[in-house]
C-alpha positions as CSV (number, residue, x, y, z in Angstrom):
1,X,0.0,0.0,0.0
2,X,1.6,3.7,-1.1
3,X,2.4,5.5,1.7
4,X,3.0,9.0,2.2
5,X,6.4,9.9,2.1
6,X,6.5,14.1,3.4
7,X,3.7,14.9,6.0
8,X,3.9,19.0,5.7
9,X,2.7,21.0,8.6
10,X,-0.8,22.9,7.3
11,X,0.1,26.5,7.3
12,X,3.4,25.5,5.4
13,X,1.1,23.4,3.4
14,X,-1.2,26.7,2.3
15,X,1.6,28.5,2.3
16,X,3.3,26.2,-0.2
17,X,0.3,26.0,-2.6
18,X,-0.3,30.1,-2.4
19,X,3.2,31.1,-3.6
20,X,2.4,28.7,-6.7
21,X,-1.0,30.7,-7.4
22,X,-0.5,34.0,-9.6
23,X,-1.8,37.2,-7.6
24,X,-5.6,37.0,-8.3
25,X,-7.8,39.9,-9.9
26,X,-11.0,39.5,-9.3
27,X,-13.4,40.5,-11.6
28,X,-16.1,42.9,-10.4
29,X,-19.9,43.9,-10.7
30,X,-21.9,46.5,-9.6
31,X,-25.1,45.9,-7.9
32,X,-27.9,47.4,-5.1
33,X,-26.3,47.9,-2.0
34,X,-29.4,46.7,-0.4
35,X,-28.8,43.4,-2.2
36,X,-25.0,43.1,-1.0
37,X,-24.5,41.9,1.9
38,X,-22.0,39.6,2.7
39,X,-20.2,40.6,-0.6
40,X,-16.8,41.8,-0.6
41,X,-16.6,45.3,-2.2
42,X,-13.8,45.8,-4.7
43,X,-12.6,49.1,-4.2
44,X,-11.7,51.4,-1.5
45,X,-14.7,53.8,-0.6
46,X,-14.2,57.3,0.3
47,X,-17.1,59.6,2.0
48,X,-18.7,62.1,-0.3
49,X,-19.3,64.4,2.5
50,X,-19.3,64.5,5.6
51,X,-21.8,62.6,8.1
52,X,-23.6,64.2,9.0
53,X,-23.9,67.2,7.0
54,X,-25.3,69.8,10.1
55,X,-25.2,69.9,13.4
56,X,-28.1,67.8,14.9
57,X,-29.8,67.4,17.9
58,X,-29.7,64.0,19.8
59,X,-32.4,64.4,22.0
60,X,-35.5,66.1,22.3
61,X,-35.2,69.7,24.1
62,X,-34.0,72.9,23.7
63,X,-31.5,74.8,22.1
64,X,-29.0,76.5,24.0
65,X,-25.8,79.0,24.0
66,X,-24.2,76.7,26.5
67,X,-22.4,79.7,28.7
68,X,-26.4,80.9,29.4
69,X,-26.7,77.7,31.1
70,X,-23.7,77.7,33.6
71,X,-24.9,77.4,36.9
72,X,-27.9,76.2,36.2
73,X,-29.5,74.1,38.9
74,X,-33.2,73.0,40.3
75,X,-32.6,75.7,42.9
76,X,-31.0,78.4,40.5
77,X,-32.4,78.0,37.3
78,X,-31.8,79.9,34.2
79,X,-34.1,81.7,33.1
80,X,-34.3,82.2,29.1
81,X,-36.8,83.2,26.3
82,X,-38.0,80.9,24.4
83,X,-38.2,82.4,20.4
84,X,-39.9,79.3,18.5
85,X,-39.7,75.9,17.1
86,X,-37.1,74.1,14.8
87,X,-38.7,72.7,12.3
88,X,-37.9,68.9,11.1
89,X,-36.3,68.2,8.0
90,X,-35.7,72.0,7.2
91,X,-33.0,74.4,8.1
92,X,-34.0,76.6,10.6
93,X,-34.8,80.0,9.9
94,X,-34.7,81.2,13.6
95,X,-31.0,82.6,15.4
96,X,-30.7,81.7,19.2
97,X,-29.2,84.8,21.0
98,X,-27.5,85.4,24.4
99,X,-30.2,84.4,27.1
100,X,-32.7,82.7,24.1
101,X,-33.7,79.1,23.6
102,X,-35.7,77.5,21.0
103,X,-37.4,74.3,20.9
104,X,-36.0,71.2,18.9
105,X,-36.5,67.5,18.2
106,X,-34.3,64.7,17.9
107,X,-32.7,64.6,14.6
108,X,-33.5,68.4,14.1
109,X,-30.9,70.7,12.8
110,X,-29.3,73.1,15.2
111,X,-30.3,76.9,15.0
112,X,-27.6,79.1,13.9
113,X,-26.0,80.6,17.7
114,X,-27.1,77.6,19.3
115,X,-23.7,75.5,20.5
116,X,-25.9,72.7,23.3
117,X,-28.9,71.0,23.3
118,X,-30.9,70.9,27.3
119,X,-33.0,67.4,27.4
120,X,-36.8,68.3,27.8
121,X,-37.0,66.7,31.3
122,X,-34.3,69.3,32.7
123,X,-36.8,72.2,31.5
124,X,-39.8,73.8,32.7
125,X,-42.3,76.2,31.3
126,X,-42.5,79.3,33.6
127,X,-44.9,81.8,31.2
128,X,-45.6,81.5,27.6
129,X,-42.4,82.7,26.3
130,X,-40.0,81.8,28.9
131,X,-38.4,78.3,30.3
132,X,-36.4,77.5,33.4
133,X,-33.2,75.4,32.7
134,X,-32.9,73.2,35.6
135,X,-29.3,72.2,34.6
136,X,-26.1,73.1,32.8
137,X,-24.9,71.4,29.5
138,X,-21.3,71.9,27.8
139,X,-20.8,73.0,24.5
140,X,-21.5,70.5,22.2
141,X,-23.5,68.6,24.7
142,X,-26.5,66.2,23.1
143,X,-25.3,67.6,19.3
144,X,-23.8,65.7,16.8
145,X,-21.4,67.9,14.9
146,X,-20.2,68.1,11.2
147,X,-18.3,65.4,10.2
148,X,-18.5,63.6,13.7
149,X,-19.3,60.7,12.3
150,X,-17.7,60.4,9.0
151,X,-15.3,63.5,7.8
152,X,-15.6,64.5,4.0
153,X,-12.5,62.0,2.3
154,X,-12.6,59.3,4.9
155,X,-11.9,55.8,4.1
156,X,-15.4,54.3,5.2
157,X,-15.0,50.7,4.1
158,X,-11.0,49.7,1.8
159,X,-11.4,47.1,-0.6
160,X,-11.9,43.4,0.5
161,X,-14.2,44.4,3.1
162,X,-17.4,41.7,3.4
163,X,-20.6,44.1,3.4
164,X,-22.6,43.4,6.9
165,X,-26.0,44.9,7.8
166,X,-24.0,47.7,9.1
167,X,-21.9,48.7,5.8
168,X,-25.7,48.5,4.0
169,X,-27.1,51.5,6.5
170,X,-23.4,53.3,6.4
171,X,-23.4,53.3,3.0
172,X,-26.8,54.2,2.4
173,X,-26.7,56.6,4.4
174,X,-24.2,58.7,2.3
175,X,-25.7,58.1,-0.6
176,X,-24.3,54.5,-2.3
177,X,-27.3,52.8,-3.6
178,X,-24.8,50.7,-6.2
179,X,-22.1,49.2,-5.1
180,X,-18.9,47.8,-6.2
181,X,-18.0,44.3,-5.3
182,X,-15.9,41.4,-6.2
183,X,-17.6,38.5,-8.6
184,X,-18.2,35.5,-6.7
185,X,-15.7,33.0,-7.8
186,X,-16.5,29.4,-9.0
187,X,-15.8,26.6,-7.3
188,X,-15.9,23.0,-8.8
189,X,-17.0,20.5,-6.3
190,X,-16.6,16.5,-7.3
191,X,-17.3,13.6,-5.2
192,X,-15.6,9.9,-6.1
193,X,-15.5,7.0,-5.2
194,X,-17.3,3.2,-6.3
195,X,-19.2,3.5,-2.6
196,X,-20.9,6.6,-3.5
197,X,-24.7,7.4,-4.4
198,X,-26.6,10.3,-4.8
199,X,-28.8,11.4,-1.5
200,X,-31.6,10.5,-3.2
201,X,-31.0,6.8,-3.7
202,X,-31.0,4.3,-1.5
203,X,-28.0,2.8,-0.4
204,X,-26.9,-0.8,-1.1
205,X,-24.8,-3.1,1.1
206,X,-21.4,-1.1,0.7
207,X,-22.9,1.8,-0.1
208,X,-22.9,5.7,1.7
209,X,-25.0,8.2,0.6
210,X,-22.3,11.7,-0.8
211,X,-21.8,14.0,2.0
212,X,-19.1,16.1,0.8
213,X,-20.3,17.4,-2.1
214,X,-23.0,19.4,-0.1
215,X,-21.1,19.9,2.9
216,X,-18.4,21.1,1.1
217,X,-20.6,23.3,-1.7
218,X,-22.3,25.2,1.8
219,X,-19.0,26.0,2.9
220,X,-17.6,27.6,0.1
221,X,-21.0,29.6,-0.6
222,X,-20.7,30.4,3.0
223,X,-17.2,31.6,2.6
224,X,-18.8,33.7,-0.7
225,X,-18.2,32.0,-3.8
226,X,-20.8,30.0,-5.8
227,X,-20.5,26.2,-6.3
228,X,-21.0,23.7,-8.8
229,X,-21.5,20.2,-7.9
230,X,-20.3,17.7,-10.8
231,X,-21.9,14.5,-9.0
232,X,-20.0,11.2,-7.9
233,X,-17.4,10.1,-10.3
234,X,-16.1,6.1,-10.6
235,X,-12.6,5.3,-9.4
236,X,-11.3,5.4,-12.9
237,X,-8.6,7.4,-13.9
238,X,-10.4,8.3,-17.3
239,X,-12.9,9.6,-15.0
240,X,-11.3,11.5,-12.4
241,X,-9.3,13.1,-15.2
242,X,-12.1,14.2,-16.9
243,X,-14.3,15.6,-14.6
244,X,-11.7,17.4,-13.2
245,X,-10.4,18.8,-16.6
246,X,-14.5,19.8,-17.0
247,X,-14.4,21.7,-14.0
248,X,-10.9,23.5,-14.6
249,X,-12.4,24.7,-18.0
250,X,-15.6,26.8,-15.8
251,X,-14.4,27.4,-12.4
252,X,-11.5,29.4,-10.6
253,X,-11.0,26.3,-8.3
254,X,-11.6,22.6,-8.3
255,X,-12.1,19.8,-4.9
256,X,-12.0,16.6,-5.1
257,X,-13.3,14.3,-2.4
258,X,-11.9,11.0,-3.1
259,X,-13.1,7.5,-2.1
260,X,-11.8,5.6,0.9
261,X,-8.9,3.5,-0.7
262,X,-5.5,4.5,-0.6
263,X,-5.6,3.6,-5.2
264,X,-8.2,6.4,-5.6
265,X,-5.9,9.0,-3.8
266,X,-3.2,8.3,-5.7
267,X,-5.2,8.7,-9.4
268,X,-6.6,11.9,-8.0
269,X,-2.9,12.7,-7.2
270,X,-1.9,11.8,-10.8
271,X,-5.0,13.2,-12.8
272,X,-3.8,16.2,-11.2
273,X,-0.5,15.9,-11.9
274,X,-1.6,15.4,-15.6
275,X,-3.8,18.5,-16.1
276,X,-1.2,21.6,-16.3
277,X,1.6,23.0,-14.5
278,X,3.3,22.7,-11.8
279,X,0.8,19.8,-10.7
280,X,0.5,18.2,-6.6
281,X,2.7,20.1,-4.8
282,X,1.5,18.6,-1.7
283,X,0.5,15.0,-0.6
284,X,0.1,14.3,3.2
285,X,-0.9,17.0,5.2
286,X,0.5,16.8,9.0
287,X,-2.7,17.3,10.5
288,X,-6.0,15.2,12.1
289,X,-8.3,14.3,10.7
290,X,-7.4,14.6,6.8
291,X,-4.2,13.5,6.7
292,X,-4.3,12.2,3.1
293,X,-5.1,16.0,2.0
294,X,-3.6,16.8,-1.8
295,X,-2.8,20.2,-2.7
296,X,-2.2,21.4,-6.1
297,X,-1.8,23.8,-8.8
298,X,-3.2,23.1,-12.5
299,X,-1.7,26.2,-14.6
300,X,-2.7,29.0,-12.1
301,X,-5.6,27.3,-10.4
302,X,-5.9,25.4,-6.9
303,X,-7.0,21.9,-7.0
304,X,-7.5,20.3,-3.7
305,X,-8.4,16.6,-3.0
306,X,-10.0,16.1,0.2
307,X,-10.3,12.9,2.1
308,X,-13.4,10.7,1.6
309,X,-14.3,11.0,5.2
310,X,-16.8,13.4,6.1
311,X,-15.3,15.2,9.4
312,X,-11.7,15.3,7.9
313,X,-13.0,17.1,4.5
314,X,-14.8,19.7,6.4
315,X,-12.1,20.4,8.7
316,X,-9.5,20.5,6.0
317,X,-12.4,22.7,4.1
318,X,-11.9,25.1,6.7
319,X,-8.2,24.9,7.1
320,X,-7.3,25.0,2.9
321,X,-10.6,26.1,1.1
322,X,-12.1,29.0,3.2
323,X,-8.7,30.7,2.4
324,X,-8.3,30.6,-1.2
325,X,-12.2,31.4,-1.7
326,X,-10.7,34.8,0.8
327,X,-8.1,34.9,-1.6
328,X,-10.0,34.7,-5.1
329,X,-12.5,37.4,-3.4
330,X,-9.5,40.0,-3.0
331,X,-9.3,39.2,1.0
332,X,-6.5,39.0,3.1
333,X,-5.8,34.7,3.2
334,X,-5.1,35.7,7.3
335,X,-8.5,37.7,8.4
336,X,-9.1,37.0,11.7
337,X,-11.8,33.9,12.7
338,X,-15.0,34.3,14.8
339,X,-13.7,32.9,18.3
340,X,-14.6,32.5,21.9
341,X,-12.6,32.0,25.2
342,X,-14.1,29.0,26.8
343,X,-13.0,26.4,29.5
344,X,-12.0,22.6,28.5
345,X,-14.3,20.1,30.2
346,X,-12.2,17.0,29.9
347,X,-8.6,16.5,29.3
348,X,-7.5,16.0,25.6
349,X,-4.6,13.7,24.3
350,X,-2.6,15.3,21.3
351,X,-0.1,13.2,19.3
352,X,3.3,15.8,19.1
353,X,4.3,16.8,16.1
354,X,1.0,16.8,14.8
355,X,-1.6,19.6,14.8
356,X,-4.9,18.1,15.5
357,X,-9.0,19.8,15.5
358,X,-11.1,18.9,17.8
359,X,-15.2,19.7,16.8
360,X,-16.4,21.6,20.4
361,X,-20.1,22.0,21.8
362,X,-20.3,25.4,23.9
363,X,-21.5,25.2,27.0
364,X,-23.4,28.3,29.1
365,X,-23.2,27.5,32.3
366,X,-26.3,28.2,34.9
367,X,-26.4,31.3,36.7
368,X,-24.8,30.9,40.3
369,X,-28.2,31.3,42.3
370,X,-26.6,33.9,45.3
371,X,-28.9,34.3,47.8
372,X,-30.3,37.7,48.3
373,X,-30.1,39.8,51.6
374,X,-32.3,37.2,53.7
375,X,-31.2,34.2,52.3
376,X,-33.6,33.7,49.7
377,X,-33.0,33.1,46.2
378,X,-30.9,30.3,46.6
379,X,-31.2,26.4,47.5
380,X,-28.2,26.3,49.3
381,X,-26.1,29.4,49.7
382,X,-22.2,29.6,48.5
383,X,-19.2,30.1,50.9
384,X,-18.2,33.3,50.9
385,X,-14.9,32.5,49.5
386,X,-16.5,30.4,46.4
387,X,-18.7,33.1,45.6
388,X,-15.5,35.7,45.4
389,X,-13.4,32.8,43.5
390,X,-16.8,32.6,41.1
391,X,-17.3,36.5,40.8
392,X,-13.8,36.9,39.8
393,X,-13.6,34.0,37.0
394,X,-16.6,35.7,35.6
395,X,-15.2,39.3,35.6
396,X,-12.1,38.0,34.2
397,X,-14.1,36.3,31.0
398,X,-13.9,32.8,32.4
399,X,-16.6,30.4,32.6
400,X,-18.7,32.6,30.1
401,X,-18.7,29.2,28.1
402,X,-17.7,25.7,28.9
403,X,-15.5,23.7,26.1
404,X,-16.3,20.0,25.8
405,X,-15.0,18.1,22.7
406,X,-17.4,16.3,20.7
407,X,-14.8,13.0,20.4
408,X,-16.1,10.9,16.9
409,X,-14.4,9.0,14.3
410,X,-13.9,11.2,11.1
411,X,-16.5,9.6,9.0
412,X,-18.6,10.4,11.7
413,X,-20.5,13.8,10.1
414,X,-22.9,14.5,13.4
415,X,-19.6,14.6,15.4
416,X,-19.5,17.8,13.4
417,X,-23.7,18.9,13.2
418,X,-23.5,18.6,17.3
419,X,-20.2,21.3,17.4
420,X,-20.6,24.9,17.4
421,X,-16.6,25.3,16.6
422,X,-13.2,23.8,16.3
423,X,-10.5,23.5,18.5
424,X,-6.7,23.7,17.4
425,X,-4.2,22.0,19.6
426,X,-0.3,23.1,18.1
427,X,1.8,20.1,16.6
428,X,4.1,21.1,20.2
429,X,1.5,20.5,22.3
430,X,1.2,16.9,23.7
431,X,-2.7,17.5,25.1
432,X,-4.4,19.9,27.2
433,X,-5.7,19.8,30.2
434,X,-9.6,19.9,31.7
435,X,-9.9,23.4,33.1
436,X,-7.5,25.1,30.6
437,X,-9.6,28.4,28.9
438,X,-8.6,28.0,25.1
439,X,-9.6,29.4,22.0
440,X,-12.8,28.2,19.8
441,X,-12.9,28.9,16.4
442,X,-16.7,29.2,15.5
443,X,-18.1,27.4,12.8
């Protein structure tokens, strides 16, 4: 039986295969910014003008020259004339003089003289044209000023930023209905091996049902590219070699699951090798689960063959496939993961030399039930000291989740539907320990 003769570590692994991949240039589209989010915008956006544009109330109240307000107190108030109304979603016409207020709503623009707003519930009508201001405010106090929240020239979003629901109102909101952003780039997805039927069939004695394909095609649509599914493919060698050359022809990248035998990796390994330049670059990742990961390069674009298993191609998804789809979008390969601090339930055994991903269920844990003044509130009160220890893991961020390690064999795909993320333990690390607050990667 072949065995693998270099077992790379993985970020040498992607590292390896990206410095064989030309520098992409993704093509771009324009489209609704209301229709864009979670696309990645393809060029650097500057602010038209400044956000926003006038001065504006953030409260409901009156507007003040904040020096006529010094002092001001429910036992001294000010006393100052009150001249009229600001009117919403119009400038002013009114000027607020020394010792004058007027009145204005949230979101109103300030009255020229005006420099402070006084809330309405520090205010009180004394006669029909004066009011009582029952407290001071600072200049600039309960206003939003020019440019406060985006100056006129300011980068508001660079290129190879993902749109969220936040980007959509920001950009709105100075006037970007079109937007635009990176193409989503193709991604061929191919499932082999003799075991293999569609979902829709029923299995035979010897038979599976494919995973990977749709596993695998969620991920990268996830990750924002589009997929294409080219079915399950027969060990064969013609076969392998031409579904893959089919997808090279339409998509910017190509994975391969291949079947369970060691003979079916090795004639993904050669179709590869036989479809362009510089061919498989890597074969044996040091890693678990997906050792038998294949990593190549087909005349400028990635081909990947992922083990059969379930658990080990969606782990080695995330690891290789989530960060070429970054790549082919115009991201940075090294953008920072979703995580959370959480504490290890049960000590877990780590082979050195090998990096290794555990799936992980978060845990809340219950609310300590402290008693209240008299005792109540609680079925049996703490010690003071375990209530202190308790109070201070919480304030310090620990115990906000619980870690425990969903343990399955890596054709095992519910080890992965019961895990909310994935836990990395370094190729130096021979285990860790129950207790230990590590890092989860969500998923």
């Amino acid at each position: 039986m072949p065995e693998f003769l270099t077992l790379l570590p993985p970020q040498e692994s992607l590292d390896k295969l990206l410095r064989n991949l030309p520098e992409p240039q993704p093509a771009t589209e324009t489209i609704h910014t209301v229709s864009a989010t979670g696309r990645v915008i393809a060029t650097d956006l500057l602010a038209p003008h400044p956000l926003p544009e006038f001065p504006r109330s953030t409260v409901d109240g009156y507007a003040v020259k904040a020096a006529d307000t010094y002092g001001a107190s429910d036992s001294l108030p000010a006393y100052l004339k009150l001249i009229g109304e600001c009117p919403m979603g119009k400038a002013p016409t009114l000027e607020v003089n020394a010792a004058e207020t007027a009145i204005i709503h949230t979101g109103g623009m300030l009255p020229k003289g005006a420099d402070a707003v006084v809330m309405l519930e520090y205010t009180q009508q004394t006669v029909e044209d004066e009011m009582e201001i029952l407290r001071a405010v600072a200049d600039g106090e309960n206003v939003i000023r020019i440019g406060e929240d985006v100056a006129e020239g300011d980068l508001i979003k660079p290129k190879g930023s993902a749109i969220r629901p936040a980007e959509v109102g920001g950009l709105m909101s100075l006037g970007f209905t079109m937007v635009e952003v990176a193409k989503r780039p193709i991604v061929g997805i191919i499932s082999s091996g003799d075991e293999v039927v569609h979902p829709s069939g029923t299995p035979k004695p010897g038979q599976v049902r494919d995973i990977n394909s749709y596993t695998l095609s969620s991920l990268v649509e996830k990750t924002g590219a589009e997929a294409i599914r080219y079915g399950v493919i027969a060990d064969e060698m013609d076969s392998i070699q031409a579904a893959i050359g089919r997808a090279l022809a339409r998509c910017d990248m190509v994975l391969i699951t291949a079947g369970s035998s060691a003979s079916s990796r090795d004639m993904t390994a050669a179709a590869i090798d036989s479809l362009g330049e510089p061919g498989v670059l890597v074969h044996g990742v040091n890693t678990r689960p997906g050792k038998p990961t294949i990593l190549g390069v087909c005349d400028g674009k990635a081909v990947i063959g992922l083990p059969g298993n379930p658990v080990s191609a969606l782990v080695n998804g995330y690891v290789f496939v989530v960060p070429l789809v970054r790549r082919l979008l115009g991201q940075s390969v090294a953008m920072v993961q979703p995580s959370v601090r959480a504490k290890l339930t049960v000590n877990i055994p780590s082979q050195a030399g090998r990096e290794d991903w555990i799936p992980i269920r978060l845990i809340a844990p219950s609310p300590i039930p402290f008693p209240d003044e008299r005792g109540r509130g609680a079925m049996s009160p703490l010690p003071s000291w375990e209530r202190d220890r308790l109070e201070r893991s919480e304030s310090q961020g620990e115990g906000l989740y619980l870690a425990e390690p969903i343990f399955g064999k890596s054709n095992l795909i519910f080890t992965m539907v019961g895990a909310d993320g994935l836990l990395k333990i370094a190729p130096d690390a021979t285990g860790l320990s129950a207790g230990e607050m590590v890092e989860v990667i969500l998923i």
